[in-house]
Biopython code that builds the backbone (N, CA, C, O; Angstrom):
import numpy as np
from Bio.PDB.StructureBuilder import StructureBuilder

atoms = [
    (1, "UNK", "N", (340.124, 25.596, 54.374)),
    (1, "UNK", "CA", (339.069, 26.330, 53.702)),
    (1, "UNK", "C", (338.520, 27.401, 54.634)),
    (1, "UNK", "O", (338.349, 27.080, 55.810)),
    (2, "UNK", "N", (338.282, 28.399, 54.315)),
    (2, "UNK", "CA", (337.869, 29.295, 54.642)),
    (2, "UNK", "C", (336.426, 29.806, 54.469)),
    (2, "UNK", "O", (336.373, 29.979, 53.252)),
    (3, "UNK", "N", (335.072, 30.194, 55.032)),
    (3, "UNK", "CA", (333.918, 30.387, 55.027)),
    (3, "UNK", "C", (333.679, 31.772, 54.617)),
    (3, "UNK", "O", (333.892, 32.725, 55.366)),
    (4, "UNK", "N", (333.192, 31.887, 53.308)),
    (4, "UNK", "CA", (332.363, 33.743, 53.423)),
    (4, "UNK", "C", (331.196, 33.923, 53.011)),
    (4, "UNK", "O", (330.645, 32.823, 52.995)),
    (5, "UNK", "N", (330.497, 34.735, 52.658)),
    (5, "UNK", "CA", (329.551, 34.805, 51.807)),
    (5, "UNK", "C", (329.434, 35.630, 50.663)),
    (5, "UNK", "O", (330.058, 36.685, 50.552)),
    (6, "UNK", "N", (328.684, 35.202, 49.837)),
    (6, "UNK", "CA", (328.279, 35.329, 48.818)),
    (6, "UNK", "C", (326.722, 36.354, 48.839)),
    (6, "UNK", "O", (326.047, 36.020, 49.813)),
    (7, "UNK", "N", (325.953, 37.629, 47.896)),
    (7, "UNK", "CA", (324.683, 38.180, 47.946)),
    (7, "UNK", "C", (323.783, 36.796, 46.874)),
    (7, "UNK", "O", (324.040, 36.089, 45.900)),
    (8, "UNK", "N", (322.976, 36.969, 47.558)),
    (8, "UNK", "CA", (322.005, 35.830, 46.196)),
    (8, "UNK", "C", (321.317, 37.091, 45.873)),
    (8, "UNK", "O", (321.069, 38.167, 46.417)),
    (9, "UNK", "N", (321.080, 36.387, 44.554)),
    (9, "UNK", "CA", (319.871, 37.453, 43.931)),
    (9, "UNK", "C", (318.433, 37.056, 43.898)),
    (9, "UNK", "O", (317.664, 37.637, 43.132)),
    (10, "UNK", "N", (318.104, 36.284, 44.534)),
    (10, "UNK", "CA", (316.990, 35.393, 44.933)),
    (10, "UNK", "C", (316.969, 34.319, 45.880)),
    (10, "UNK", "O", (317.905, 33.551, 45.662)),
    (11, "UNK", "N", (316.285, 33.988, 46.809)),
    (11, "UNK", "CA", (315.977, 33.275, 48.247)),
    (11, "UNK", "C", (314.636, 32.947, 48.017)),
    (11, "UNK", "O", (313.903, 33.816, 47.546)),
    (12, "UNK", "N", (314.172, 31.776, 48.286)),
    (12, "UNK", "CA", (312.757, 31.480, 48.911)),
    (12, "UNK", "C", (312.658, 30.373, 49.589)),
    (12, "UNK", "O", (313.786, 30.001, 49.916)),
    (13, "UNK", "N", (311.733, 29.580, 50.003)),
    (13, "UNK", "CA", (311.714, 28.223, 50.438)),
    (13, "UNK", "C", (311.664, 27.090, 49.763)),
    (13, "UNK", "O", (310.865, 27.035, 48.828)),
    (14, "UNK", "N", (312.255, 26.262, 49.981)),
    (14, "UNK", "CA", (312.270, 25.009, 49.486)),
    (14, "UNK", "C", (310.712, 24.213, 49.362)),
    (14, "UNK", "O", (309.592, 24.630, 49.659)),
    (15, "UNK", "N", (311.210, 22.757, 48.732)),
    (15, "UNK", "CA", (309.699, 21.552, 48.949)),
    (15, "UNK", "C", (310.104, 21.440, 50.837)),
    (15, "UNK", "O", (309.068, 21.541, 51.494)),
    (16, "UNK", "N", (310.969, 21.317, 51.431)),
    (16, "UNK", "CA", (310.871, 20.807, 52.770)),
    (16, "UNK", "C", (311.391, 22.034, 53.571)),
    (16, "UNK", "O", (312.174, 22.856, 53.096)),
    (17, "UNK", "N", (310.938, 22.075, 54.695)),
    (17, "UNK", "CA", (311.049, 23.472, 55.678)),
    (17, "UNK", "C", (312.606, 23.496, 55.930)),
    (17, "UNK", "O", (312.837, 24.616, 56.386)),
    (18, "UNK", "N", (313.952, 22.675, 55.833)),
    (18, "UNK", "CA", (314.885, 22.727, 56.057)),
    (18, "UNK", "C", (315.794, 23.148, 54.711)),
    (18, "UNK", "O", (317.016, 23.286, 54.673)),
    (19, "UNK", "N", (314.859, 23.306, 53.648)),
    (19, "UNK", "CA", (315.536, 23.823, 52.291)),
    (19, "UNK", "C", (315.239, 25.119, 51.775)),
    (19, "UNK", "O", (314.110, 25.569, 51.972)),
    (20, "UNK", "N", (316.328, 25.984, 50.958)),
    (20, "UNK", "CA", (315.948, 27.068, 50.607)),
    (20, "UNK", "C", (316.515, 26.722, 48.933)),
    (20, "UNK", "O", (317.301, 25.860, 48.538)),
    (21, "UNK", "N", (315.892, 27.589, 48.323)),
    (21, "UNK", "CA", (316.208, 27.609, 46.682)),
    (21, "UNK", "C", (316.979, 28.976, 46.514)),
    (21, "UNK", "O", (316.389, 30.056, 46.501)),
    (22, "UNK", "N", (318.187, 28.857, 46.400)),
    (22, "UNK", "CA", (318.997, 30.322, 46.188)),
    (22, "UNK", "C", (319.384, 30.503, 44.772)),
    (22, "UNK", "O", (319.426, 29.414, 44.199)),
    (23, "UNK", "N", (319.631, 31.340, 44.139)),
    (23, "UNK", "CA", (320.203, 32.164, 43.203)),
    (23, "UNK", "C", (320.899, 32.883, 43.197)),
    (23, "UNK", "O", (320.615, 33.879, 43.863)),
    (24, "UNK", "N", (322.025, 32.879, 42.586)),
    (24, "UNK", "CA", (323.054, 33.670, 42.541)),
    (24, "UNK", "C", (323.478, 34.475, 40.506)),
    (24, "UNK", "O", (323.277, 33.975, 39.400)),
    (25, "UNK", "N", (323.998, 35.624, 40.862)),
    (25, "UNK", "CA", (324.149, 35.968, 39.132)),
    (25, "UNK", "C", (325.942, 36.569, 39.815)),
    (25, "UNK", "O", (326.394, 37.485, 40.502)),
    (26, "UNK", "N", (326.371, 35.513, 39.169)),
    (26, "UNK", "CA", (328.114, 36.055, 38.905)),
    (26, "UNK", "C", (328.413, 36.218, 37.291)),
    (26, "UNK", "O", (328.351, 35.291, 36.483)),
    (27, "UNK", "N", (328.677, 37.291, 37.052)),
    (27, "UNK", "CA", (329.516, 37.769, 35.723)),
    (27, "UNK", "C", (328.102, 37.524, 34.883)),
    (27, "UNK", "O", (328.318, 36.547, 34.166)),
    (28, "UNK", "N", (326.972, 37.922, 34.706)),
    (28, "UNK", "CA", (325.736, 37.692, 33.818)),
    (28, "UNK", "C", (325.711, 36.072, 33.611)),
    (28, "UNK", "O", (325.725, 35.712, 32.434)),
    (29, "UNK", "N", (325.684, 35.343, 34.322)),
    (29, "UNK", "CA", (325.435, 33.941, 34.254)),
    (29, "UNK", "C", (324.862, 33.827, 35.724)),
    (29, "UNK", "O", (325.372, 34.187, 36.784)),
    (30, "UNK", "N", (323.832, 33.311, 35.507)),
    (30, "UNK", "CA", (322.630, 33.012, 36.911)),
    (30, "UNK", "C", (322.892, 30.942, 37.386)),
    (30, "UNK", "O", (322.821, 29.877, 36.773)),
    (31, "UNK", "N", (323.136, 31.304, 38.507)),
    (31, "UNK", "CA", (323.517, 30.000, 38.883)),
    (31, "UNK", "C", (322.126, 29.850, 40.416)),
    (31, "UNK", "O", (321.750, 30.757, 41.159)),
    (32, "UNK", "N", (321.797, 28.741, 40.408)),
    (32, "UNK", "CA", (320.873, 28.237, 41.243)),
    (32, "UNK", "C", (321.012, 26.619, 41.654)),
    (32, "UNK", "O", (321.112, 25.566, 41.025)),
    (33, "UNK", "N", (320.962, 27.000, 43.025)),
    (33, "UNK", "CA", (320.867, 25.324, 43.765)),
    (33, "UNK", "C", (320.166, 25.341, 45.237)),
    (33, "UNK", "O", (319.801, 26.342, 45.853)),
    (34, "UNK", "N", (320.084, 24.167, 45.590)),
    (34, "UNK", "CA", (319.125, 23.897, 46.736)),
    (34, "UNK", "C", (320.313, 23.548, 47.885)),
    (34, "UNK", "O", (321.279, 22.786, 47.918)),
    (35, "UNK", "N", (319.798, 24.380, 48.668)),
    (35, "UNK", "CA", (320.583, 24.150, 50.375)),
    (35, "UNK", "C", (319.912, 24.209, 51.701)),
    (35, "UNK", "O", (318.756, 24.560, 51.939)),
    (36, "UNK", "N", (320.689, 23.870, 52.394)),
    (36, "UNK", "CA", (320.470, 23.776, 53.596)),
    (36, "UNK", "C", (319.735, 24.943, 54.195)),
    (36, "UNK", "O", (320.236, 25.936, 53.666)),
    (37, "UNK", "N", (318.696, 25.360, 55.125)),
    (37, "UNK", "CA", (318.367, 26.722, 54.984)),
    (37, "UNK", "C", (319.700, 27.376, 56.214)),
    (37, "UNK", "O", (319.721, 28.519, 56.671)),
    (38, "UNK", "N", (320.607, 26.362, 56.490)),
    (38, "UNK", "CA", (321.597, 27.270, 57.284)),
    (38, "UNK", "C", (322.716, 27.987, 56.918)),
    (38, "UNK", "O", (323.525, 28.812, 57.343)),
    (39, "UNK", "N", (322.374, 27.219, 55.792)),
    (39, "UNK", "CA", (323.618, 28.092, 54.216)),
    (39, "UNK", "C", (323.111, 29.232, 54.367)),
    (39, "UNK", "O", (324.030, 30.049, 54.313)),
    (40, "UNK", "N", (322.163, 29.719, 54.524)),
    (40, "UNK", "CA", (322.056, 31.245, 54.214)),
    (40, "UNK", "C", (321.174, 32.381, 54.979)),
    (40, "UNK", "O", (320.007, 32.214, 55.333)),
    (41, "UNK", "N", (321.850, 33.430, 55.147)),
    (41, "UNK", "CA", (321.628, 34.343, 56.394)),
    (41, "UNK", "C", (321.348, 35.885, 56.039)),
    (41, "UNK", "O", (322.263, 36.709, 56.035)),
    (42, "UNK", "N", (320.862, 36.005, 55.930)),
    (42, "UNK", "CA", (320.796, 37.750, 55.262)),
    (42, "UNK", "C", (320.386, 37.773, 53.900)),
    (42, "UNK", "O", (320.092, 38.891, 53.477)),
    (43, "UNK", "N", (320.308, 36.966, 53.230)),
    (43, "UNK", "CA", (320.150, 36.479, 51.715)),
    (43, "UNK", "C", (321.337, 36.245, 51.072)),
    (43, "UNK", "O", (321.596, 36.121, 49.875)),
    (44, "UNK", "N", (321.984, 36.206, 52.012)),
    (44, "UNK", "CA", (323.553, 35.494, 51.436)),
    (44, "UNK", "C", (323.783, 33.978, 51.985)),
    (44, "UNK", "O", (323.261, 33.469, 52.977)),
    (45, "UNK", "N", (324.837, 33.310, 50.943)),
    (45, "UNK", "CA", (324.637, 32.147, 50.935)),
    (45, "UNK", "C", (326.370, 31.992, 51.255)),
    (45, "UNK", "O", (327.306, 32.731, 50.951)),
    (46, "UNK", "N", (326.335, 31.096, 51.771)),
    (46, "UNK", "CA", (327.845, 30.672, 52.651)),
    (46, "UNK", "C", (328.468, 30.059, 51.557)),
    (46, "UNK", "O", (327.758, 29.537, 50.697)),
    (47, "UNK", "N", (329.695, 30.044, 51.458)),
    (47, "UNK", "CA", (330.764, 29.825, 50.099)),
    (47, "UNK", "C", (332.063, 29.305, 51.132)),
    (47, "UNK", "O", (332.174, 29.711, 52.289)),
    (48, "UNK", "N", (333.148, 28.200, 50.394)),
    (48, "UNK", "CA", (334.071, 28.003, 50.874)),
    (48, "UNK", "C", (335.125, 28.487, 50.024)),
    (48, "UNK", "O", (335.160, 27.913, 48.935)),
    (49, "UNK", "N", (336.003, 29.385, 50.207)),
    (49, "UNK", "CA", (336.882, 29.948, 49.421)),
    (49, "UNK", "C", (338.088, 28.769, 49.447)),
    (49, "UNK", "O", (338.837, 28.694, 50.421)),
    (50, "UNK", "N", (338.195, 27.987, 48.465)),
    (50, "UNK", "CA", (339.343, 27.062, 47.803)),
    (50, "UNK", "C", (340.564, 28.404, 47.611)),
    (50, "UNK", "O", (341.077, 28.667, 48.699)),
    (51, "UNK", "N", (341.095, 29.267, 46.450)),
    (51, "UNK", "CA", (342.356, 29.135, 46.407)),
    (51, "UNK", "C", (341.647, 31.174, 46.441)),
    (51, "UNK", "O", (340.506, 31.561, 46.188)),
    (52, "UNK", "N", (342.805, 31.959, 46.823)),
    (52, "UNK", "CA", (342.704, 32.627, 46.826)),
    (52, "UNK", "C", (343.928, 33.913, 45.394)),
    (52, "UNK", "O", (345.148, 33.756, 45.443)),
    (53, "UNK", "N", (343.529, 34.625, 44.702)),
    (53, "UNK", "CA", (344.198, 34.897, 43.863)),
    (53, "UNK", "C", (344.405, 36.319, 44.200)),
    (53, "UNK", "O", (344.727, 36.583, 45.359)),
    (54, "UNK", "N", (344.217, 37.570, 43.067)),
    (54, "UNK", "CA", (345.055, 38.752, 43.849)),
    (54, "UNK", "C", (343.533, 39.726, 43.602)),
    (54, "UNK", "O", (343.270, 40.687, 44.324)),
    (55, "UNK", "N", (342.477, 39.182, 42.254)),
    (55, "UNK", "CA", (341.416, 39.911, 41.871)),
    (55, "UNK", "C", (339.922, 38.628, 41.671)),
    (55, "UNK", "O", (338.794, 38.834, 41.224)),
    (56, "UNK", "N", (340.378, 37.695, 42.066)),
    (56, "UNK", "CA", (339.342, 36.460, 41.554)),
    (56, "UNK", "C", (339.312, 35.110, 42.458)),
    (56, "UNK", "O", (340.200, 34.303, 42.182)),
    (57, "UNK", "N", (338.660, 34.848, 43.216)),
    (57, "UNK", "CA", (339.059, 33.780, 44.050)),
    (57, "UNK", "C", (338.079, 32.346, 43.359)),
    (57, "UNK", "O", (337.404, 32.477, 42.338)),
    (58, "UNK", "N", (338.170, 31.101, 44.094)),
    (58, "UNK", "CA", (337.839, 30.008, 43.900)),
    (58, "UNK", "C", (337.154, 29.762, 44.668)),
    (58, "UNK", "O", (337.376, 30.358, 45.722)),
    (59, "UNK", "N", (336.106, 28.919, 44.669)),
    (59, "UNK", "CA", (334.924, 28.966, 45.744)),
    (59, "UNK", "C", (334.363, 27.566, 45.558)),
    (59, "UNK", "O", (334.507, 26.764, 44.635)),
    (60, "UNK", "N", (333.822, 27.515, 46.465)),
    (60, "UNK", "CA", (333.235, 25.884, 46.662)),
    (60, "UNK", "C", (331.643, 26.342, 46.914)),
    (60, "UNK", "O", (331.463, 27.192, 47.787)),
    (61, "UNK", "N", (330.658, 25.902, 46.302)),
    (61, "UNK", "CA", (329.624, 26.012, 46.945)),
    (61, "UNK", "C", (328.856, 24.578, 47.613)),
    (61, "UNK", "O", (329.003, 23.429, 47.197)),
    (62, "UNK", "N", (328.053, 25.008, 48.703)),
    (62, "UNK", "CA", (327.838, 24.120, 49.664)),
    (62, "UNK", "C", (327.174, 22.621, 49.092)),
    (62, "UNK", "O", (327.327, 21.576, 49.725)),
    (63, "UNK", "N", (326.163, 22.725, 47.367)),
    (63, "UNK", "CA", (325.714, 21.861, 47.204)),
    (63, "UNK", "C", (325.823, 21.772, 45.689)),
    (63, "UNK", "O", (325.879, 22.827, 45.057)),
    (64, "UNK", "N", (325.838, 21.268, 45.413)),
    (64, "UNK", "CA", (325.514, 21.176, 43.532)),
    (64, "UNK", "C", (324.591, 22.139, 42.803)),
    (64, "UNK", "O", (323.416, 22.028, 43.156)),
    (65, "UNK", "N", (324.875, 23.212, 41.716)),
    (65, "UNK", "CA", (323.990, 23.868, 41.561)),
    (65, "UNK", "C", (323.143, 22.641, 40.428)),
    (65, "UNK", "O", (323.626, 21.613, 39.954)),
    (66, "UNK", "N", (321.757, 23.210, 40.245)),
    (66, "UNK", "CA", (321.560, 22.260, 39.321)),
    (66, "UNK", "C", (321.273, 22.252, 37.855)),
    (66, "UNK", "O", (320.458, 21.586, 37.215)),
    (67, "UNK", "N", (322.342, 23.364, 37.391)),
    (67, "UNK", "CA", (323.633, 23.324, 36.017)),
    (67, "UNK", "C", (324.876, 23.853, 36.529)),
    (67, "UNK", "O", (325.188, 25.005, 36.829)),
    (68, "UNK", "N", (325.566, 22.686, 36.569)),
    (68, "UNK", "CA", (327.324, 23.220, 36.091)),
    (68, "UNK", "C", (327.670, 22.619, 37.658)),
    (68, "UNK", "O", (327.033, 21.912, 38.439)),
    (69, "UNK", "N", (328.882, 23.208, 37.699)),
    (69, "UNK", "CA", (329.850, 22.662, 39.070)),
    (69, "UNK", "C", (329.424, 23.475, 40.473)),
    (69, "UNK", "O", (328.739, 24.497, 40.532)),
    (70, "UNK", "N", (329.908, 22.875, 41.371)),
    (70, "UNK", "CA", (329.745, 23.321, 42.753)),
    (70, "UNK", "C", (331.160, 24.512, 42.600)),
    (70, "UNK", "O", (331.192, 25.660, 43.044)),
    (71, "UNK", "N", (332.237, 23.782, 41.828)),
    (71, "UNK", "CA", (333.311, 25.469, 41.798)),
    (71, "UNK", "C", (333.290, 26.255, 41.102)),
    (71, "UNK", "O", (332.927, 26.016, 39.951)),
    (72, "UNK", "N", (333.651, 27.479, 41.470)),
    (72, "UNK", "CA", (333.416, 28.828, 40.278)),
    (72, "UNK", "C", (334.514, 29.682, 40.657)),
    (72, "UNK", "O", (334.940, 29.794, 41.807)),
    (73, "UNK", "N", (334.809, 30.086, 39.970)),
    (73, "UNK", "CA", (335.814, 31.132, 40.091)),
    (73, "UNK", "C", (334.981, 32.453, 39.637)),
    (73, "UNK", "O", (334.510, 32.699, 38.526)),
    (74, "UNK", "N", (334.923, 33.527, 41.283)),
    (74, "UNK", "CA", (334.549, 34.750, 40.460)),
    (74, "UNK", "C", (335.401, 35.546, 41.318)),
    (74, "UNK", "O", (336.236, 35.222, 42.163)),
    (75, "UNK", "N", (334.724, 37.385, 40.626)),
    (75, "UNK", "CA", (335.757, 38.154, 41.485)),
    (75, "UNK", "C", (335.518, 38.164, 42.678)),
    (75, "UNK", "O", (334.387, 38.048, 43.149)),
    (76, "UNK", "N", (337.217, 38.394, 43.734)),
    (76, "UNK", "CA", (336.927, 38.308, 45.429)),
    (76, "UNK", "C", (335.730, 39.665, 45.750)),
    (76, "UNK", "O", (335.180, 39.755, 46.848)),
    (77, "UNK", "N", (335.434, 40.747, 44.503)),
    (77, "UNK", "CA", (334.617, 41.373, 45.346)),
    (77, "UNK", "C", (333.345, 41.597, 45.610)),
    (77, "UNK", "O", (332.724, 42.624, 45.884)),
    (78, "UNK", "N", (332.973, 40.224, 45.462)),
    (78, "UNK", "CA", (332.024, 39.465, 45.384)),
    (78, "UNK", "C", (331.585, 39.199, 46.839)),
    (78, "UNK", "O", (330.466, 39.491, 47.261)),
    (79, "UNK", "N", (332.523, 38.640, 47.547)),
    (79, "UNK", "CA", (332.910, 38.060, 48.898)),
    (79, "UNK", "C", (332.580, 38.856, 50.078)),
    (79, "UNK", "O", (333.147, 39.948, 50.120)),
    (80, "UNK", "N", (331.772, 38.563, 51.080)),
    (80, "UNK", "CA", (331.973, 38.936, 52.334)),
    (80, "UNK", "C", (332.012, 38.034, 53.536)),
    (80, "UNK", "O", (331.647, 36.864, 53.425)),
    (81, "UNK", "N", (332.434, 38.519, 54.675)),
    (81, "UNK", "CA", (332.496, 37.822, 55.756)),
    (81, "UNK", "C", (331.054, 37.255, 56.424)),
    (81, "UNK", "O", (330.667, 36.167, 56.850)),
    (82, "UNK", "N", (330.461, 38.640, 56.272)),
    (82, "UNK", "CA", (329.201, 38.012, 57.196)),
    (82, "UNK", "C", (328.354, 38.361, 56.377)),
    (82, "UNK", "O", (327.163, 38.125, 56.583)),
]
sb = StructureBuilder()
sb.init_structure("model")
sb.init_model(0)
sb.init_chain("A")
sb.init_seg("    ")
for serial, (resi, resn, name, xyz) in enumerate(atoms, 1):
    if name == "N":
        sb.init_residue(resn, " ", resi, " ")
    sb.init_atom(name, np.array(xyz, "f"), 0.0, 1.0, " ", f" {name:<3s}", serial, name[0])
structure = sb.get_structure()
């Protein structure tokens, strides 16, 4: 697996000083979950890229959002390193 990031479209703090509440909007669907606050650095949130395709990759996110799966498939140009 491979590490990149992802832009959130929202960051703030969690109930506990080691949590952040992120948001993300891939393809007009808004996805949100609670992480680690080391998941995320710039207002981007760390992603594990599962399979890689030629316009759309597979991604793991670090915790459960809380609707739907931790995997998503969106486009790679979505993706950055840092």
């Amino acid at each position: 697996m491979s590490s990149y990031f992802i832009k959130a479209s929202h960051v703030e703090d969690g109930m506990f000083a080691n949590e952040r509440i992120v948001s993300l909007n891939v393809e007009g669907a808004r996805v949100t979950l609670i992480v680690d606050r080391g998941d995320v650095m710039n207002e981007k949130l760390r992603v594990n890229v599962l399979q890689r395709g030629h316009e759309r990759v597979l991604i793991d996110l670090p915790r459960e959002p809380i609707a739907g799966s931790s995997r998503m498939v969106i486009p790679a140009s979505l993706l950055s390193r840092e």
